[in-house]
Structure formats: structure tokens, C-alpha cells
C-alpha positions as CSV (number, residue, x, y, z in Angstrom):
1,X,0.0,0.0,0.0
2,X,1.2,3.9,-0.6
3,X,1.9,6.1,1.6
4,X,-0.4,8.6,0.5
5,X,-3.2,5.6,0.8
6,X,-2.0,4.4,4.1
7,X,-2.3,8.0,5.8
8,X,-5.8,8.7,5.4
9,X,-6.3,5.4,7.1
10,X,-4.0,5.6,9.9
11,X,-5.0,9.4,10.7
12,X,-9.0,7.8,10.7
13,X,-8.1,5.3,13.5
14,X,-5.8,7.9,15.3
15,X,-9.2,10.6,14.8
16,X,-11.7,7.7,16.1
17,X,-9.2,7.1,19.3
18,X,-9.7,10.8,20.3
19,X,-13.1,11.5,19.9
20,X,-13.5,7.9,22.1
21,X,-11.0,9.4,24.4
22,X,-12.5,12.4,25.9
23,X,-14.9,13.6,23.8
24,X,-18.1,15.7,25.8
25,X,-19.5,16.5,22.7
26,X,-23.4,15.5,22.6
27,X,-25.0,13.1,21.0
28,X,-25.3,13.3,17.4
29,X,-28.0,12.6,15.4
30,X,-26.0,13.1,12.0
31,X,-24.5,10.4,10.5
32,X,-20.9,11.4,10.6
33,X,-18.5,9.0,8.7
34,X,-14.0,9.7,8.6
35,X,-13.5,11.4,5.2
36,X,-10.3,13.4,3.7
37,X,-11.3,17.3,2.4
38,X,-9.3,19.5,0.5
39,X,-6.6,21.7,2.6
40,X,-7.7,20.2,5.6
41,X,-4.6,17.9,6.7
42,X,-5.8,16.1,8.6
43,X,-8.9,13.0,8.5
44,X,-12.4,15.2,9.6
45,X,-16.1,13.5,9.0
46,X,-18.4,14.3,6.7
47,X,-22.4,13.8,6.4
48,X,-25.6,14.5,4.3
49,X,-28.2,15.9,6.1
50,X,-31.8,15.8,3.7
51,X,-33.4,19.5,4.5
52,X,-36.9,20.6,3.0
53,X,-36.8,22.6,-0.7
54,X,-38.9,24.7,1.0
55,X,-39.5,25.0,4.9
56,X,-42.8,25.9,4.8
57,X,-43.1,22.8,3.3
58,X,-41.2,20.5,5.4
59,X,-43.2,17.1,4.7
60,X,-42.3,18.1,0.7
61,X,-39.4,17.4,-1.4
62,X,-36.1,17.3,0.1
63,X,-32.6,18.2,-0.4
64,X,-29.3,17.2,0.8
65,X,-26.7,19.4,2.5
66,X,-22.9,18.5,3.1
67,X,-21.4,19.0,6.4
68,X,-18.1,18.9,7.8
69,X,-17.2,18.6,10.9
70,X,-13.4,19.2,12.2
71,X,-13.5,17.7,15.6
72,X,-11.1,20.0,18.4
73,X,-7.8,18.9,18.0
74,X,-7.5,19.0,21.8
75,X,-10.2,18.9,24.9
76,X,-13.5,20.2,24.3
77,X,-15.0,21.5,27.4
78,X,-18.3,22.7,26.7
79,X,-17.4,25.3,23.8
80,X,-20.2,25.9,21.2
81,X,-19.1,24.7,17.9
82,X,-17.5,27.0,15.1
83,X,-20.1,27.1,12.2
84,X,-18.6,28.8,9.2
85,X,-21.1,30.8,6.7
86,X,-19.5,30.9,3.4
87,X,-19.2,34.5,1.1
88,X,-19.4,34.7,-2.5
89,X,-22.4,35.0,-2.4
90,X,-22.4,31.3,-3.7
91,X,-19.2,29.9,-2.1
92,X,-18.7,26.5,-0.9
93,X,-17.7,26.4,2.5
94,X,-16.5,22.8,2.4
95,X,-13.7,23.1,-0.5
96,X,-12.6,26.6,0.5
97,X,-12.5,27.4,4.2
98,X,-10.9,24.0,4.8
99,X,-7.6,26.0,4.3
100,X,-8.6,28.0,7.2
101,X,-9.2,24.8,9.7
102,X,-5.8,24.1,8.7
103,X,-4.5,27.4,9.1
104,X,-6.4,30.6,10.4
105,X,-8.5,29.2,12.8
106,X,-6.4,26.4,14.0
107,X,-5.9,28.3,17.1
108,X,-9.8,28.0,17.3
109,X,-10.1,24.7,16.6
110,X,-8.1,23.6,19.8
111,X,-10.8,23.2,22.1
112,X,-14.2,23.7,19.7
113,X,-15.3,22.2,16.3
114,X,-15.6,23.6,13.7
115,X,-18.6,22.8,11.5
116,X,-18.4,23.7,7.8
117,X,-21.5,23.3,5.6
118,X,-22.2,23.8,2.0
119,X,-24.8,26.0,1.8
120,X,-27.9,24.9,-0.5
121,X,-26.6,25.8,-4.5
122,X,-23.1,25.6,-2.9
123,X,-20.4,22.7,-3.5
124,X,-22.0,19.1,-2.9
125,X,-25.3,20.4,-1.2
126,X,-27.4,20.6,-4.9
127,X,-24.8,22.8,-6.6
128,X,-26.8,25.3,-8.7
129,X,-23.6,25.7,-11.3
130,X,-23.3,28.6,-14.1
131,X,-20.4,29.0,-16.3
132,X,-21.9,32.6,-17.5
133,X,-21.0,34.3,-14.4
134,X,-18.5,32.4,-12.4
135,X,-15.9,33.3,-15.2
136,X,-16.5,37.1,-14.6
137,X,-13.8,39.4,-15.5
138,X,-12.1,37.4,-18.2
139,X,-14.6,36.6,-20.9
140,X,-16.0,39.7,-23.0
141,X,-19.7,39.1,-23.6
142,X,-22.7,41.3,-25.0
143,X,-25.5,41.4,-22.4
144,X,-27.4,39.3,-24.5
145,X,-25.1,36.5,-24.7
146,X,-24.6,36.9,-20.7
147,X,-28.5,36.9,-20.6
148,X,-29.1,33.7,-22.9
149,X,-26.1,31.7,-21.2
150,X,-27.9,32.1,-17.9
151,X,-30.8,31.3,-19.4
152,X,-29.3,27.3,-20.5
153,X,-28.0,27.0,-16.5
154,X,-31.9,27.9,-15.4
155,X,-32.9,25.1,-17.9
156,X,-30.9,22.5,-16.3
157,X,-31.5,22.6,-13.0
158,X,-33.8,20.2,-11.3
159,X,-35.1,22.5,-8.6
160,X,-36.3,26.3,-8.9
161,X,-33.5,28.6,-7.8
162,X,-36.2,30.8,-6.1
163,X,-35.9,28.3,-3.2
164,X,-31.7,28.9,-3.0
165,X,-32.3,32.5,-0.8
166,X,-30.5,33.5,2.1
167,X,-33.6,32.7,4.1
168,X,-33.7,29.1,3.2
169,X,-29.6,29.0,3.7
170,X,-30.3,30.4,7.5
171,X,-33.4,27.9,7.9
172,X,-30.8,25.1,6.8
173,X,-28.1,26.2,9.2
174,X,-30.2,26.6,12.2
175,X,-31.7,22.6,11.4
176,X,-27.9,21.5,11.4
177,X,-27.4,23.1,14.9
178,X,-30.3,21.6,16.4
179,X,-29.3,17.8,14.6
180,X,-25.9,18.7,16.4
181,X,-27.5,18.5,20.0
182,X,-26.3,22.0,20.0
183,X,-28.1,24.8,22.3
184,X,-25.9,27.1,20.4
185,X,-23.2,28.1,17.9
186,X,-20.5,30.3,17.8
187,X,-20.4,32.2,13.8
188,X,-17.9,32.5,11.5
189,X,-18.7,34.7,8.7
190,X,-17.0,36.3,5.7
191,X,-18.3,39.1,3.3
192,X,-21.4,37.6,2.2
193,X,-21.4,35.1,5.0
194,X,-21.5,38.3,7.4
195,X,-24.8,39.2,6.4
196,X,-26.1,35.5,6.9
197,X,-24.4,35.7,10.4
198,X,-26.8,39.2,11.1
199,X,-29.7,37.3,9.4
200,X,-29.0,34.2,12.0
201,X,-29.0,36.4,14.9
202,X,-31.9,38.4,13.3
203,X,-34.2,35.1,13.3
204,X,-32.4,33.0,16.4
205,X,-30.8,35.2,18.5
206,X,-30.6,33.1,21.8
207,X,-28.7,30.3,20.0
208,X,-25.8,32.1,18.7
209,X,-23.2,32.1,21.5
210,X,-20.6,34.9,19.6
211,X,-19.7,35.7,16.1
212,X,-16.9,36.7,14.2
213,X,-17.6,38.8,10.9
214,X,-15.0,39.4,8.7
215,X,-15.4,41.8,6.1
216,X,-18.8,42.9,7.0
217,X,-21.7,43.7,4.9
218,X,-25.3,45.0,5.9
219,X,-28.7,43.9,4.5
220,X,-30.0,47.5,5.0
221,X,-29.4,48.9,1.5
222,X,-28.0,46.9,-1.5
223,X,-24.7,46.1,-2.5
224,X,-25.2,48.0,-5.1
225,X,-25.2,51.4,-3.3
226,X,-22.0,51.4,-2.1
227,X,-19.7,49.5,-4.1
228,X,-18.5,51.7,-6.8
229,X,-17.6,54.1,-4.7
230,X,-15.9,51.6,-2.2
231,X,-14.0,50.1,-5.3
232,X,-13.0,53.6,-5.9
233,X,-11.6,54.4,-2.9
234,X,-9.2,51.8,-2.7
235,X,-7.9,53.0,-5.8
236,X,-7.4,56.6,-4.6
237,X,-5.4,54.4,-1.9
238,X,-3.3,52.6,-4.1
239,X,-2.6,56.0,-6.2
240,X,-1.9,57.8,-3.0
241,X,0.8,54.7,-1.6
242,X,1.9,55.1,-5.4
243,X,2.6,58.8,-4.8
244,X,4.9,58.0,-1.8
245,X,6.9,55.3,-3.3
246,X,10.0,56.5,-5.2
247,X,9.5,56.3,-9.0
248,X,6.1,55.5,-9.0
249,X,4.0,58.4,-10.9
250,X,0.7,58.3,-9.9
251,X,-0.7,60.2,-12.6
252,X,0.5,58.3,-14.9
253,X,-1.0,55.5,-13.0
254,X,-4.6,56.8,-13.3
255,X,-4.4,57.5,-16.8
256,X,-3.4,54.2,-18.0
257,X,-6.4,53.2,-15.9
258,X,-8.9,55.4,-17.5
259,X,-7.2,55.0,-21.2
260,X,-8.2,50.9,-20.6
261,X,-11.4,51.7,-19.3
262,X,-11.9,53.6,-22.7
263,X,-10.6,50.9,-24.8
264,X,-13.1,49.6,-27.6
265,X,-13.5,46.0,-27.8
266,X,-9.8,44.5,-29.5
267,X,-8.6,41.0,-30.2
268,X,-5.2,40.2,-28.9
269,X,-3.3,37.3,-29.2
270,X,-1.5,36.1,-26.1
271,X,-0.9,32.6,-23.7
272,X,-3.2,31.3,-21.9
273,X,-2.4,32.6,-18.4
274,X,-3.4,29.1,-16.2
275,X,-1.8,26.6,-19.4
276,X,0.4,29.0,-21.2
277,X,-1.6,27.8,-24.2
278,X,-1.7,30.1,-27.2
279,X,-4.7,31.9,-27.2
280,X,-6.9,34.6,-29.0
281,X,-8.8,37.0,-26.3
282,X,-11.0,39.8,-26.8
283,X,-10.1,42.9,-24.4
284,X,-12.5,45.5,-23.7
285,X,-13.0,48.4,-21.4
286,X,-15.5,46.2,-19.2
287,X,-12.9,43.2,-18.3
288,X,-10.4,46.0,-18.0
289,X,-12.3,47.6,-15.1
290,X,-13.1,44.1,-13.9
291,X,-9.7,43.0,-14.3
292,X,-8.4,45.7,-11.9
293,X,-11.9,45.9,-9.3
294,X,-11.0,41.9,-8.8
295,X,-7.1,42.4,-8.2
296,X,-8.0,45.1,-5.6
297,X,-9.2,42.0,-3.1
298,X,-5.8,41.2,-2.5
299,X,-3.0,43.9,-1.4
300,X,-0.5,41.3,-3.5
301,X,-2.6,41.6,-6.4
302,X,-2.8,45.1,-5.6
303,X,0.8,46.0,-5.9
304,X,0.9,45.1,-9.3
305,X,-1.9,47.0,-11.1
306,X,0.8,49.8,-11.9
307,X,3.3,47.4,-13.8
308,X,-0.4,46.1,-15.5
309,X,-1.7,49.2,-16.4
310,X,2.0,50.0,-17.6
311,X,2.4,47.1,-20.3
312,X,-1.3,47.2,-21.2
313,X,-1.0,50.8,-22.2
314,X,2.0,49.7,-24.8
315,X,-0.3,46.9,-26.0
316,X,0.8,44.0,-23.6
317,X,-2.0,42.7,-22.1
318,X,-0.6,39.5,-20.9
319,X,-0.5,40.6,-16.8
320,X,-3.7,42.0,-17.4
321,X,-5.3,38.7,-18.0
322,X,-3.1,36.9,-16.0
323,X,-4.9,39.3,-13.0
324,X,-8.0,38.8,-14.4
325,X,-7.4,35.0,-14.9
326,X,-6.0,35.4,-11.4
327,X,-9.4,36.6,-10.0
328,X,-11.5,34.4,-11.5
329,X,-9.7,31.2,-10.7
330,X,-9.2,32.2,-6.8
331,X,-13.7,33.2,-7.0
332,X,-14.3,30.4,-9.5
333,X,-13.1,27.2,-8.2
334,X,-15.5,27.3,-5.0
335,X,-18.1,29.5,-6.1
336,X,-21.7,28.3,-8.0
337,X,-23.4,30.8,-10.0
338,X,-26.7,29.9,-9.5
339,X,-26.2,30.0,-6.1
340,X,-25.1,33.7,-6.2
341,X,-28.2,34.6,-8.5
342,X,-30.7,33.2,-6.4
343,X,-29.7,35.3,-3.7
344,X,-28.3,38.7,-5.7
345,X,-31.1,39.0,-8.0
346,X,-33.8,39.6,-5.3
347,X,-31.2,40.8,-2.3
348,X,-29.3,43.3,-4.2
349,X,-30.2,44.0,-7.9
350,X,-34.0,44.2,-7.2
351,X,-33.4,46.5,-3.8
352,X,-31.9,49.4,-6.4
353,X,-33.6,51.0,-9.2
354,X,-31.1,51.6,-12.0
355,X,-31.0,55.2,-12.2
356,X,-29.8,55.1,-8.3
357,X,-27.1,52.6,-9.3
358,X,-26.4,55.3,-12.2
359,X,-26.1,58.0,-9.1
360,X,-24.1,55.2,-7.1
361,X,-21.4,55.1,-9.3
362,X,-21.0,58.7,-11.2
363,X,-17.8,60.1,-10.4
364,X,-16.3,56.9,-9.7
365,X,-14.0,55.0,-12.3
366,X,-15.9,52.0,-11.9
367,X,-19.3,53.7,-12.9
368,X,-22.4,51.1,-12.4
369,X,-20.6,48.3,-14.3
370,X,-20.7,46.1,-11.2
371,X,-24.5,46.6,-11.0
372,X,-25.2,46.3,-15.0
373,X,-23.0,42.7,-14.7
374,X,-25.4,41.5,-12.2
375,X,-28.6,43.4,-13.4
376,X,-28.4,41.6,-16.8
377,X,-27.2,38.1,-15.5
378,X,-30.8,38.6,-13.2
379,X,-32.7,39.7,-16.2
380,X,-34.5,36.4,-16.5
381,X,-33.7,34.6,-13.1
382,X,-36.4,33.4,-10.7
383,X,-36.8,35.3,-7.6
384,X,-37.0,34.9,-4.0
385,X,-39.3,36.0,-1.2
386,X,-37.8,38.0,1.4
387,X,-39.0,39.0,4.6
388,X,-40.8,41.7,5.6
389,X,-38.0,42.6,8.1
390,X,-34.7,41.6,5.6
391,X,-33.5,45.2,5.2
392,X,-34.3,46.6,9.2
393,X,-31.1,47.0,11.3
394,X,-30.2,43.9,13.5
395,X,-30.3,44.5,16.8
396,X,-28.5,42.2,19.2
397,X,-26.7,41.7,22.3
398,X,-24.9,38.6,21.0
399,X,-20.8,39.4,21.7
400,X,-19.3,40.3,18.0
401,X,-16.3,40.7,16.6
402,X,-16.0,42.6,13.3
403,X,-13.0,42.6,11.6
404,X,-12.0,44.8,8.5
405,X,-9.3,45.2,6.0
406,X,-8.5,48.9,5.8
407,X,-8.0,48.6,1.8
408,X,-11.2,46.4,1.1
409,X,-12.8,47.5,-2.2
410,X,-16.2,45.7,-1.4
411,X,-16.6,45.9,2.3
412,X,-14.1,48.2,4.0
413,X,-14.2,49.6,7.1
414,X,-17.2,51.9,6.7
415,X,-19.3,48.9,5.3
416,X,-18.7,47.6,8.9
417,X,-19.8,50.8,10.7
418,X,-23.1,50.4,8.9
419,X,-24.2,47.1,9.8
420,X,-22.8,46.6,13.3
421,X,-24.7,50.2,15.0
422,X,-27.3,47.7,16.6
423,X,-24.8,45.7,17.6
424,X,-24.5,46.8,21.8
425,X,-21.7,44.3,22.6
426,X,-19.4,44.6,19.4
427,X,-15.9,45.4,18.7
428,X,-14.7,46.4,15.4
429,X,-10.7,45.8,15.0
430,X,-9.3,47.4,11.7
431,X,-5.8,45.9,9.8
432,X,-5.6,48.9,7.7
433,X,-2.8,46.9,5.2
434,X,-5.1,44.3,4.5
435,X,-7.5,43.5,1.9
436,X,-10.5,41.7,2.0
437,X,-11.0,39.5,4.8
438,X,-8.5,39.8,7.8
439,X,-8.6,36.5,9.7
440,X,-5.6,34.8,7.9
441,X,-3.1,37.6,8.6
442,X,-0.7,38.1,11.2
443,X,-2.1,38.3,14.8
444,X,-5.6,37.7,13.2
445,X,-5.9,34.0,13.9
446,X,-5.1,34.7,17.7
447,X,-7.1,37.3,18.1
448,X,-10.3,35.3,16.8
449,X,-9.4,32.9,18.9
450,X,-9.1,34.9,22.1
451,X,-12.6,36.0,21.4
452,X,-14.0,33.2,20.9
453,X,-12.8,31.9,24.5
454,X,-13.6,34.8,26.0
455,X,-16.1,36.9,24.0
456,X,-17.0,39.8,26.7
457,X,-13.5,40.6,27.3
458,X,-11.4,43.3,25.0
459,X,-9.3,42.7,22.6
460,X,-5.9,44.3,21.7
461,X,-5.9,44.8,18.1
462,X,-2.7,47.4,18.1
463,X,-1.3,44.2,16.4
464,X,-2.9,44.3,13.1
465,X,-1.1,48.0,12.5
466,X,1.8,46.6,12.6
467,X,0.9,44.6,9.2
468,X,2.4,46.1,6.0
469,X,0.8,46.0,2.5
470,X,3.4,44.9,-0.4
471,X,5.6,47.2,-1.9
472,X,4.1,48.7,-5.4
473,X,5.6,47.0,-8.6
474,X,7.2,49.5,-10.5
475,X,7.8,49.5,-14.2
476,X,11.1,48.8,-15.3
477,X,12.7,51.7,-16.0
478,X,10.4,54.1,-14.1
479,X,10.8,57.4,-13.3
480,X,9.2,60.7,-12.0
């Protein structure tokens, strides 16, 4: 037998020995089995659990979800479990926050499980797939093509994506707690996963312990309203670092940027950026914006829009794509499209009128192009019920920590401010260096992890200042 065969079977008998050994968690009434996920390294169990299409209808048709759990690696003394609520939206919580039970909330995971669970659409919990939008950014299409390529993933599904809404995710979440023996959870959210962590606490506020929301977004008013001008900002902030590092000339900088944003549809020849393949693309002012909106997620990715913009504007467009390939991949290989219609359509695209995402986005370089995207890709898709109280400030005395990246394009710090003023017993720690999402850097990880064992008492964030963002790219032979 391999090595790489034996270990999954030796760390199952080793993972059965310590869950005999001392485990005080309850009685399950999920049928856990040893199973291997991806980054997690280390043997966890996995499950089905069958939940109603629709819970007003719970003697009806059924679905399955996927659940992890990652028992505590040491003594588990009573600790509510870690759920995790994917972002995206439409983001499989299984196949890409295992990283983070390996990693960023290891410390966490010491003396609590952690629960990860496919939301409905998501990963293997009836994955609502949809090649027209999870490849945004790098493929130039007319609205009608986007519109008809939705169309063919609406005619293959099996189950109408108007039951795939954050209200049915939170109904599903809340019936995996309760088949956990659990009187409560502790929450793990990120970006879109923050505002299922508020709607949790909205709907079942005496069974949620703590939470942790990184990157935070508030149901109150679309996502629409905000994020040009958010995306915006962080580009003033990469212009403004550019303007204090030698040789980098920021002007210049911004012109490239709006001389690709002008750019008429072109074909290029280049390699493909993932296989190196020789490809034809078609560039246009749309996947430039794109291109550079996705790369502002990451301050790595970040650092090298200058030396991007700098080759593009000489007709090189290679790094462009390669960011824009970049982006897509890191989104693409966990998230479900249909997943993220069924809840953007009626939670964000419907909550805006066009003319106010018009008004959103004037005087910002990304204009409304993030709402026309999305407005078109909806143009046809079922929607969703919401509540009558899905937009109202949540109010709660559940112990929060909110965590923001002080260069986030989508949810930066003043996203957070929003959604958090009902929030009585909150603390909002800011990494201004970082991007989007904060837990995975630096002190992060201990930080969580402190609150989570302690969740009333405060937390020392002067740590995450000390994180620096990369040093700007400059263009070879740059100068001022």
C-alpha cells in the first residue's frame, strides 16, 4: 500500500481514538463517517443531512446538505461549535475554508469544532452551477449572450433557484445546529457570510453564542449602493501609496487606468495565463475595469496593477489577464453561480432601481458596471421571497467581533460601521494593510481565537497595525 493511501487510514483510527478518548461533545443525530477534504490535513467527517426545498413545506421534497465537521484537535470543554457561513455570495464552505481549519482558525479549533457546511446551490449540497458568471472578469460578452447563457444553466436545474435565498440558507443552518445536540453556535462569517451571520442572529438570537464577521456587509441597502464608490476608494489608496513610493508616478498611474477603461473591444493574441496555451482574447474596457476591481481583493494583487496598467497601455496585455485570470480562478473554483443569483437577484439587484445605481457610481471610475454585470445576468432569473424585516437593522446583544481590512474594495471599514450600529456588545478591530477578509493575517488567527474563548472581554488589536501592505511593482525603467 502507498503512503499517500496508508495515511488517510491511519489518521481515521488515530481521529476515532480521540473522539472515544474524551470527547463531551453531545449526541449526534447526524451520521458522521472519517472522510479526507481538500486543505484540511488532517482525517475530519463528513455527512448528508436531507433538509426541506422549502420549509414551509417540510413534509415536501427534500434536499441534501454537506457537512463537515473538524473535531477539536484537543479537549472540548463545553465550547459551542464554530459554524462557518461561506461568502461569494455562492461559495462552498467545504472546498474553500478548509484552508482555514488548517491554518487561520487552528488556534480556534483547539478546544471547539468547527462545523463547515455547503450552503444549498453551494459545492456538494445541490450545486446550482453557471459558467456565464463564475468566469467574470475574463470573458467579453454582449448582455445578450450573458443573458441567454444564464438562461441554458436555469434550464438544467432540477429544482427552482427561487428556493436557493439567504432565508432558506439560514433555515438550513439553524436545522444542522439543532441535529448537532447543540443549544448554540458560535459564527464564523466572511463578506457575504457576514450578512447570513446578522440574518442568523436576526431570526435565532438566543442560540448564537458569539460571532466573528470578517469583512462585513449590511442587508439594509444593496450592494449595489455602495460598491463603486468603495471600489473607488481603494484606488485613490493605491494612487496615494503610489505617490509615496519613489519612481512611482501616480498620474500616470490613473491615466493608464482610464485610457483601458476607454478601450473599444480589440482582439489580442496572447498565452493562456493558467496553461500557457496560445490563445486569441478579446479585451474591452469592461474586463479592463473588472480586471483591476478583482485584483483590488488582494494587497498582493494590488501591488501590481501599476506594472499592469504600464504594459497594457504599450499593448501587452498579458498581466492584465493573467490578474484577471487570477481573479476568476481564486472566485471560480468554490463559487456556484446559480447559487449567487438566487440570492443577488432579489437581495441586491431588485433593492436598487437603475438610475440610483447610475447616481451610485458617477464620479467613480468603476461607474455602475458592477450593477449592470449582475442586473443583466438577473434579467430572467427566478426570484425569491424576502421577509418583511430583511432590510431593518439587526439589533443584538450577541458578543461580536467585526474585523476589517483597511484597503477592502467591497466591504471596507465603513461597510462595517453600517451594519454593526445595533450591535450593543461589538468590537470592530481594523488591519488597515489588508484586503478583503483579515482573519488569515498576522495576529488575526489569535485574536479570533481569544474571542471566541472569551467573547466579553477586550481585545488588543494594536497588532494588526503593525501589518504592512506589499511594496508597489514599479515598471522597469520608471521614473518621475
Amino acid at each position: 500500500m502507498k503512503f499517500n493511501q496508508l495515511l488517510p487510514r491511519a489518521g481515521a483510527l488515530l481521529a476515532a481514538a480521540g473522539w472515544l478518548a474524551g470527547c463531551s461533545s453531545p449526541q449526534l443525530a447526524i451520521d458522521f463517517q472519517p472522510c479526507s477534504v481538500p486543505n484540511i490535513d488532517r482525517v475530519v467527517q463528513c455527512a448528508t443531512v436531507p433538509v426541506p426545498v422549502d420549509h414551509e413545506q417540510p413534509g415536501g421534497e427534500a434536499l441534501s446538505l454537506f457537512v463537515v465537521r473538524a473535531p477539536a484537535t484537543g479537549v472540548r470543554e463545553n465550547t459551542p461549535p464554530l459554524m462557518i457561513l461561506a461568502g461569494g455570495p455562492g461559495q462552498a464552505a467545504a472546498s474553500h475554508y478548509g484552508a482555514f481549519v488548517r491554518s487561520a482558525l487552528r488556534q480556534a479549533n483547539t478546544n471547539r469544532d468547527i462545523i463547515l457546511v455547503d450552503q444549498r446551490g453551494t459545492g456538494r449540497s445541490h450545486p446550482l452551477e453557471c459558467d456565464a458568471v463564475t468566469g467574470l472578469g475574463f470573458d467579453v460578452m454582449s448582455d445578450d449572450e450573458l443573458a441567454d447563457g444564464v438562461g441554458e444553466c436555469l434550464d438544467h436545474y432540477e429544482v427552482s433557484p427561487h428556493h436557493f435565498g439567504s432565508e432558506a440558507i439560514v433555515r438550513d443552518l439553524d436545522h444542522v445546529r439543532e441535529l448537532l445536540g447543540e443549544d448554540q453556535v458560535a459564527l464564523w462569517g466572511a463578506s457575504f457570510g457576514t450578512r447570513l451571520a446578522l440574518r442568523y442572529v436576526a431570526r435565532f438570537p438566543d442560540r448564537v453564542a458569539a460571532m466573528v464577521i470578517d469583512g462585513v456587509t449590511s442587508n439594509t441597502e444593496s450592494l449595489f449602493a455602495q460598491a463603486p464608490q468603495h471600489s473607488h476608494a481603494a484606488i485613490m489608496a493605491l494612487l496615494a501609496r503610489c505617490e509615496r513610493t519613489e519612481a512611482c508616478d501616480a498620474q500616470q498611474v490613473e491615466q493608464h487606468l482610464s485610457q483601458l477603461i476607454a478601450s473599444p473591444a480589440v482582439s489580442v493574441s496572447l498565452r493562456d495565463p493558467l496553461s500557457g496555451a496560445p490563445v486569441t482574447q478579446v479585451i474591452d474596457g469592461t474586463l479592463g475595469r473588472n480586471s483591476v476591481r478583482g485584483a483590488l481583493y488582494s494587497p498582493t494583487r494590488t501591488a501590481l496593477i501599476p506594472l499592469a496598467l504600464s504594459h497594457a497601455s504599450e499593448g501587452d496585455l498579458q498581466m492584465l489577464t493573467a490578474l484577471a485570470a487570477d481573479t476568476a480562478s481564486w472566485a471560480g473554483d468554490t463559487m456556484f453561480g446559480g447559487s449567487t443569483l438566487s440570492i443577488l437577484c432579489t437581495e441586491d439587484v431588485d433593492r436598487i432601481t437603475p438610475d440610483a445605481a447610475r447616481q451610485a457610481g458617477a464620479g467613480s471610475l468603476f461607474e455602475d458596471s458592477y450593477y449592470h454585470f449582475w442586473a443583466t445576468a438577473c434579467r430572467h432569473w427566478p426570484r425569491t421571497d424576502l421577509p418583511g424585516d430583511y432590510g431593518d437593522l439587526v439589533v443584538s446583544d450577541v458578543p461580536t467581533l467585526a474585523l476589517s481590512g483597511g484597503l477592502d474594495p467591497v466591504t471596507p471599514p465603513a461597510s462595517a460601521e453600517v451594519a454593526i450600529r445595533g450591535l450593543s456588545q461589538v468590537q470592530h478591530l481594523v488591519a488597515p494593510a489588508v484586503g478583503h477578509n483579515v482573519t488569515p493575517e498576522g495576529c488575526a488567527p489569535r485574536l479570533v481565537a481569544d474571542f471566541l474563548d472569551a467573547p466579553e472581554a477586550p481585545l488588543d488589536g494594536a497588532c494588526l497595525k503593525t501589518l504592512k501592505a506589499p511594496p508597489i511593482i514599479i515598471p522597469e525603467g520608471a521614473a518621475r
